[in-house]
N, C-alpha and C positions, 0 to 999 in steps of 0.2 A: 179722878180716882185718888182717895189717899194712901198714905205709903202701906195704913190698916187694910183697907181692903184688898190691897194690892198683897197683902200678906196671904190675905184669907183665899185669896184667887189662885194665888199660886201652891197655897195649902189644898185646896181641892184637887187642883190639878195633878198634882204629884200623887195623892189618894188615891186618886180614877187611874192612874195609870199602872199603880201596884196591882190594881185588882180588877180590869178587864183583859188583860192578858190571859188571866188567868182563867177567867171564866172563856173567854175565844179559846181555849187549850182546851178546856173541859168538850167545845161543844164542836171542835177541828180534829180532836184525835184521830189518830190514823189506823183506819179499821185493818186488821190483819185476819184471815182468812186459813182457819185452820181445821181440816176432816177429821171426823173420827168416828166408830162404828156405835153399834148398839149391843144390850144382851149380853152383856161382861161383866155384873154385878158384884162387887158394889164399885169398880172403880170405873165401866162407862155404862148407864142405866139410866133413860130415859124416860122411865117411868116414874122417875125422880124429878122436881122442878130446875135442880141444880146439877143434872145430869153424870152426877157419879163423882164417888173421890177424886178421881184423877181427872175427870174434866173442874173441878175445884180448884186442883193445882196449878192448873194448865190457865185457869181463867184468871186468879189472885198473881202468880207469873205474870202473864203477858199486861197486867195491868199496872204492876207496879212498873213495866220495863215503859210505860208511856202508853202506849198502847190500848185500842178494843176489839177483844176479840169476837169473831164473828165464827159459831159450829157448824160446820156444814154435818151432816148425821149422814154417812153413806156406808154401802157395801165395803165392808172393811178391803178388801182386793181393789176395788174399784178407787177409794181412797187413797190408799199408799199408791197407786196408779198414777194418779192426777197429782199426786204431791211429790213424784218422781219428774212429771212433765214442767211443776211449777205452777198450775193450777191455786195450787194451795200453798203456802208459806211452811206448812209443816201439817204432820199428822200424831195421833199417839191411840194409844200407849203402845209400844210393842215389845218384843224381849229379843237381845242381839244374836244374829246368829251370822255365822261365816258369810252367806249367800247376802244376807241384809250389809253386811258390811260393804259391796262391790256398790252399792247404791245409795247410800244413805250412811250419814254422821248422825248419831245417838248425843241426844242430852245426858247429865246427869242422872241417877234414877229418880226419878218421879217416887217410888216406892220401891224395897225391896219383897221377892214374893217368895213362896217355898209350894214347888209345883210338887202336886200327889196323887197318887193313883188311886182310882173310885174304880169301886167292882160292886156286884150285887149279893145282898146278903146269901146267898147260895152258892155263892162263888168258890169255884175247887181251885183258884188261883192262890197262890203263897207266894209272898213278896220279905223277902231279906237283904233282894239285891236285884239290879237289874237284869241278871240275868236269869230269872224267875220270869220274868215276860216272854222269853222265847217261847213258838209255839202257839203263842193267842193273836187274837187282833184287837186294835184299836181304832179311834177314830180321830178325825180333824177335821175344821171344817176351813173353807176357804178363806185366803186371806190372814190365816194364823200360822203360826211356827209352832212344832213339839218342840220341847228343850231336845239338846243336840245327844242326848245320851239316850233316850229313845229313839230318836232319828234317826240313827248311827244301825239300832238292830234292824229299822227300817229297811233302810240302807243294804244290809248283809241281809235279809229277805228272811228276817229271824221273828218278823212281826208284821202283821199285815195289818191293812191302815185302808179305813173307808175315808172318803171324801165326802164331806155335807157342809148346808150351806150354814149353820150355827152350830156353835155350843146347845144348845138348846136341845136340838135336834140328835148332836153327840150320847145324850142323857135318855134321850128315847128309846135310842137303838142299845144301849145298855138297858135300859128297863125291858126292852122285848129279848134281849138273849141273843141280837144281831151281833154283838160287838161283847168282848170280853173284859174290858176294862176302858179308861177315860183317863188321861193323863191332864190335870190342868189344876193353876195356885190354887191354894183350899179353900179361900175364900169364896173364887168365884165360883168351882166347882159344888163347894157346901152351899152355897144359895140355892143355885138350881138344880141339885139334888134335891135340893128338901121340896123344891115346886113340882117334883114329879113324883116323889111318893105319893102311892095311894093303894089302897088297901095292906095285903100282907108284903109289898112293895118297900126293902129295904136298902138303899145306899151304903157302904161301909168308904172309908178312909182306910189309905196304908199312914199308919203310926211315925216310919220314915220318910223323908219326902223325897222322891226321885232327883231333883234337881234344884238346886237354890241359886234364880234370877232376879232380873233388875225388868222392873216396866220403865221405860220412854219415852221421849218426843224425840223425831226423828224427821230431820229434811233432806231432799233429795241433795244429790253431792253436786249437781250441773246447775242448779238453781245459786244466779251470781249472788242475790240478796242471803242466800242460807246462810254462810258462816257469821257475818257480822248479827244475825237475827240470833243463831245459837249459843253463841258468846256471851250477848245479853241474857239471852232465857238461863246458861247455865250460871253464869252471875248474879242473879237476882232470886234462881231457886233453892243457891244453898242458902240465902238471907233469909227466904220463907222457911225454910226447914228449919231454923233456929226460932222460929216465934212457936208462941202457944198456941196459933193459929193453926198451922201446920200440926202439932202437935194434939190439934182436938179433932181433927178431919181422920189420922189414924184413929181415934180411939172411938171412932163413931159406929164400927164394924167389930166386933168380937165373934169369937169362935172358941167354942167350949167341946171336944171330943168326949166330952165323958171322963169315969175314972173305973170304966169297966178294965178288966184285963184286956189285950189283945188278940185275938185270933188270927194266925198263921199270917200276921203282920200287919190284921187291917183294925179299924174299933169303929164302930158306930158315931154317926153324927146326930149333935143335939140340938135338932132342929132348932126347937126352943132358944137356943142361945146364938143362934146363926144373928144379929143382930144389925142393924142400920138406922141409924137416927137420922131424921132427914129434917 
């Protein structure tokens, strides 16, 4: 062999070795395993190919940290379940509350939300302040948390609170007159308001929003791999919250209330504008 192709042999050699690593890393990554529910539009929605804002964040995350994530789609109770035992590496989106805190360490926010109360347009309900809700009832469904300032009249037995298995389901029993009001972020609640109107069937929005939270990813506190997996996720989330990327995933959802006056606190939603680009 001459000292040239000796050159050239070792030129390849060093080539190939820059660049099958690389590709074994693309085709070895380490699948990570993470729940999350359905019916929470726009940010977890199945109906969608790319399964919601927040399974986007959740997916662009866990990607940049090395990683491939793999969705398990389950009963949101049943998820945060299994992601308590360790089943799962983590689950989302949720919003923090006292009770959640004894089990689970919270990511960054995923999004900030602004939770608001939906009544039906015949509603002798007025809302100025929370304590306008005493008196009526609400709904929840399994596997969800109220913000803690409804909880709270819960609690003092100042609001009565049906149990079901969706959001979905929450908007029904408001449209039959079972349930006085619906507390949940406007977005999601303005989606699926707007899929249950029908006929002279009107949703209102209160103007103020009850409570302003954070959505989540959130792993159980006994699971040994949690901390060092959360550290990364919350490391590499604010980097995504700094691109355009992140920045167009918000702006993919709009909500437009109108510029009607308010009525005894609430205003009509514009359907029309409720919006998701997918």
């Amino acid at each position: 062999m001459s000292h040239l192709q000796a050159l050239v042999l070792a030129a390849c050699v060093f080539l190939g070795s820059t660049f099958v690593p690389q590709t074994l890393h693309a085709q070895t990554a380490k699948v990570v395993e993470i729940s999350t529910g359905d019916g929470y539009p726009p940010y977890v929605d199945w109906r969608v190919p790319t399964g919601g804002i927040a399974t986007e964040v959740v997916r662009n995350v866990v990607l940049r940290m090395g990683y491939e994530p793999k969705f398990a789609t389950l009963p949101w109770a049943r998820g945060y379940r299994l992601t308590l035992k360790g089943d799962f590496i983590a689950t989302f989106p949720y919003i923090r509350t006292s009770g959640r805190e004894t089990e689970v360490a919270f990511s960054e926010p995923l999004f900030g939300i602004a939770s608001h109360i939906f009544v039906r347009n015949n509603s002798l309900l007025k809302f100025e302040g929370l304590g306008d809700l005493a008196g009526y009832s609400t709904c929840n469904y399994v596997g969800s948390a109220l913000p803690s300032s409804v909880q709270t009249l819960i609690s003092d037995g100042l609001v009565k609170v049906n149990e079901v298995s969706s959001l979905s389901t929450c908007f029904k029993l408001l449209e039959l007159g079972r349930v006085d009001f619906v507390t949940v972020n406007s977005l999601a609640g303005s989606s699926i308001a707007c899929e249950h109107i029908t006929g002279s069937h009107q949703f209102l929005i209160s103007e103020k929003p009850a409570e302003v939270l954070g959505l989540h990813l959130v792993v159980g506190l006994t699971n040994a791999e949690a901390k060092g997996f959360l550290d990364s996720f919350n490391s590499e989330l604010l980097k995504f919250k700094a691109t355009k990327d992140y920045q167009a995933l918000k702006t993919k959802v709009s909500l437009s209330m109108g510029t009607d006056k308010p009525v005894s606190g609430f205003k009509k939603i514009q359907c029309s504008r409720v919006v998701q680009s997918q």
